[in-house]
C-alpha positions in Angstrom: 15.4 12.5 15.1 12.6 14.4 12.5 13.3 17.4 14.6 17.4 17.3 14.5 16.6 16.0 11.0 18.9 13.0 11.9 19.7 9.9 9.5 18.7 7.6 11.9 17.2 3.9 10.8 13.5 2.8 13.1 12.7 -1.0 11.8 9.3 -2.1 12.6 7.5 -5.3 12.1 4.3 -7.0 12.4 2.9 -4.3 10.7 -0.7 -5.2 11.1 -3.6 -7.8 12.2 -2.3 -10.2 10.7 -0.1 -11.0 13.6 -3.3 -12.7 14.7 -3.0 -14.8 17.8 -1.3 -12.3 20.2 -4.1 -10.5 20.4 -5.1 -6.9 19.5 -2.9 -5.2 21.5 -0.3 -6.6 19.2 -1.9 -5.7 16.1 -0.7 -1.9 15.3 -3.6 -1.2 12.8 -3.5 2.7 14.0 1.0 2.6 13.9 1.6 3.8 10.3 -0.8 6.4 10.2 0.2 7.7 13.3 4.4 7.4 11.8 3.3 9.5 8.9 1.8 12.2 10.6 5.3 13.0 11.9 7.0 15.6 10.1 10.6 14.6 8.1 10.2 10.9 8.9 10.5 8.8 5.3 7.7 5.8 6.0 8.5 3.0 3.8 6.3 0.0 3.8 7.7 -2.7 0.9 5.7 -5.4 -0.5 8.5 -7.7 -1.0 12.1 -8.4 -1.0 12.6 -5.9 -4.4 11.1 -2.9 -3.1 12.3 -4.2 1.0 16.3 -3.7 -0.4 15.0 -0.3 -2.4 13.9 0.4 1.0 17.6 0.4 2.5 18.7 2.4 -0.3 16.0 4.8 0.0 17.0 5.4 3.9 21.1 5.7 3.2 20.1 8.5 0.4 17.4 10.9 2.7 19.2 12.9 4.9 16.6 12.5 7.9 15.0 9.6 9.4 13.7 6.7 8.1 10.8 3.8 9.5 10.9 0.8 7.8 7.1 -1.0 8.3 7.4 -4.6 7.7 5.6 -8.0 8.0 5.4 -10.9 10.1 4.2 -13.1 7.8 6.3 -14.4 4.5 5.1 -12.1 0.9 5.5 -13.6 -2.7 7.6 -11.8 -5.0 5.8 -9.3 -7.1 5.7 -9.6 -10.8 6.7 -6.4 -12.6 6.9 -5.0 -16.0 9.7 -5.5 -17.9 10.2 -1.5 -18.0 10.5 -1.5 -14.4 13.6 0.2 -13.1 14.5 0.4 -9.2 14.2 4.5 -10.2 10.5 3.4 -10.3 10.1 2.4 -6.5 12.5 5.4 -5.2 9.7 7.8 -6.4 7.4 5.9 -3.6 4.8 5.3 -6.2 5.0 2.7 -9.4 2.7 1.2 -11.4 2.7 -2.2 -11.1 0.5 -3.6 -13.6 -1.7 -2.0 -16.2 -4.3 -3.0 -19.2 -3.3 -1.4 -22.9 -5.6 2.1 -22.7 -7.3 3.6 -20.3 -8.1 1.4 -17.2 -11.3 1.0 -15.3 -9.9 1.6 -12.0 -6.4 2.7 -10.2 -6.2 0.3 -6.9 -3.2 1.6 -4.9 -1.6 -0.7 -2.4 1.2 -0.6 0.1 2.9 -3.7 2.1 1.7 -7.1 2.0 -1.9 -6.1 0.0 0.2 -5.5 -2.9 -0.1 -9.0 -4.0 -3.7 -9.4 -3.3 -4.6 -6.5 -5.2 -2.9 -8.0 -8.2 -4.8 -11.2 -7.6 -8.0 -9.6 -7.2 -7.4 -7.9 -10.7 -6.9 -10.6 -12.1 -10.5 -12.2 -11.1 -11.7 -8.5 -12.2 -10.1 -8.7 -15.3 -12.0 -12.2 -16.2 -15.0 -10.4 -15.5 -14.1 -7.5 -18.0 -12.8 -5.0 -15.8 -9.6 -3.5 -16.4 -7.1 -2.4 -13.5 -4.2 -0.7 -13.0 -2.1 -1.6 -10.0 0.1 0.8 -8.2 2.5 0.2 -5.3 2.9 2.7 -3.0 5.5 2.0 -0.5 6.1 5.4 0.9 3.5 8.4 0.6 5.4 11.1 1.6 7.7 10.5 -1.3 5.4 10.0 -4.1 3.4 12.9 -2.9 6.1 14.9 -3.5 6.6 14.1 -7.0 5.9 16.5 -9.7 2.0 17.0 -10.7 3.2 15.4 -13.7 4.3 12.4 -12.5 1.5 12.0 -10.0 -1.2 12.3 -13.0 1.0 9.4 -15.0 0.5 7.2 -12.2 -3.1 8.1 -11.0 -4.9 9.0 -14.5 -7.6 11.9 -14.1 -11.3 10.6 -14.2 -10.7 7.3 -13.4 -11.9 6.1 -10.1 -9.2 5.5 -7.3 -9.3 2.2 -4.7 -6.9 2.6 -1.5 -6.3 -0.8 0.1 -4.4 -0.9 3.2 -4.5 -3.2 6.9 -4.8 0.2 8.1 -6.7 3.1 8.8 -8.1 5.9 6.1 -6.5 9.0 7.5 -3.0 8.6 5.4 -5.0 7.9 2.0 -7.5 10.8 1.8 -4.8 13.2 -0.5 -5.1 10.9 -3.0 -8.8 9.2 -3.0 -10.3 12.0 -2.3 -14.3 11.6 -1.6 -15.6 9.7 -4.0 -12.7 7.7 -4.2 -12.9 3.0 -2.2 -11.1 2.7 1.2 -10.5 -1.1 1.8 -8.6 -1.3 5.5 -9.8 -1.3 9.0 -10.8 1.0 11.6 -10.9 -1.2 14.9 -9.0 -3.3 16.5 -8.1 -6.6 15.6 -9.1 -9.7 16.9 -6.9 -12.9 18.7 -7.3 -15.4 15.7 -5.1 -17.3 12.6 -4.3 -14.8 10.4 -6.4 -16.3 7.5 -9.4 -16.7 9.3 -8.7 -12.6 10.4 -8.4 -11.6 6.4 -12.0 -13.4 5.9 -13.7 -11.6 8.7 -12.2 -8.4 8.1 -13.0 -8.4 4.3 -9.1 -8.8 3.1 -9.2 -12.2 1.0 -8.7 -12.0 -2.7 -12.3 -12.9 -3.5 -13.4 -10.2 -0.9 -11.3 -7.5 -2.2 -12.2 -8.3 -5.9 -16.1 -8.1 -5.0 -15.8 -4.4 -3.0 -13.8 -3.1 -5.8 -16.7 -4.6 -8.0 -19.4 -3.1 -6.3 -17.9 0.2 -6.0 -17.2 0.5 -9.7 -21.3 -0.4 -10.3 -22.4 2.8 -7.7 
């Protein structure tokens, strides 16, 4: 469908490890990375109903295919500026949350770590640092974005956090190599999905303390 450049819908779900207790066959950690590396195919991953219907109308609008990545397990609704516009989303990249000035850090989510990056901000932020949070549901689109736009989102000389239940490979464009990769590179285990986020480094606390340490090197 890329190739014929056909509008044709792909939904897939159980997007990650999380899925926990079938076992690591059934834990696609590799599947998104491997869906963006096709050329013409729109890869959306939403973080929540708002960005999940955005989604839909991002697929009717693109003249080629579409793959919707979802979740298995339920995501709370994410809190947004009051400036937010659905315009925002349809450029694959928004900023969620910000501090007044220049921030600290730029963590960049997709999916269901959109939420826990917020939360970890918010134990940052009692701690002094400053974070701005920035949704990323498709990378193709935002990549294609003006420079301008891009530079809005992702400030120059600020350091750049990627977090992902995924693998590196998709966020390099826009971390660079000096920029934090929080994801996974190996399979998952057969387990409860909460005990899987501890032991794989994706609880709130976890995620807060990385991002922490990173900003000290």
């Amino acid at each position: 469908s890329a190739l014929m450049n056909l509008q044709s819908i792909y939904i897939f779900t159980h997007d990650s490890f999380f899925v926990g207790e079938d076992g690591p066959t059934h834990q696609p950690i590799e599947h998104v990375a491997s869906l963006r590396l096709i050329p013409g195919l729109q890869v959306i991953r939403p973080a929540d109903g708002v960005e999940t219907a955005l989604a839909w109308q991002a697929a009717l609008q693109y003249s080629g295919p579409t793959a919707l990545i979802l979740t298995r397990q339920k995501l709370p609704v994410i809190a947004r500026p009051v400036a937010f516009t659905p315009a925002d989303a349809l450029k694959g990249g928004y900023v969620v949350a910000s501090p007044d000035g220049t921030p600290d850090v730029v963590i960049m989510a997709s999916g269901s770590e959109v939420h826990v990056a917020v939360e970890a901000a918010e134990i940052m932020s009692a701690n002094g640092v400053k974070s701005r949070i920035v949704s990323i549901p498709c990378l193709e689109t935002f990549l294609s974005q003006s420079k301008e736009y891009i530079r809005e989102i992702l400030p120059a000389g600020v350091p750049r956090v990627a977090f992902e239940a995924g693998r590196r490979a998709s966020w390099g464009r826009l971390i660079g190599c000096d920029g934090l990769f929080i994801g996974i590179e190996h399979f998952g285990a057969s387990a409860p999905d909460k005990i899987l986020a501890e032991q794989f480094g994706f609880t709130t606390p976890q995620v807060a303390e990385k991002i922490t340490s990173f900003l000290k090197k």
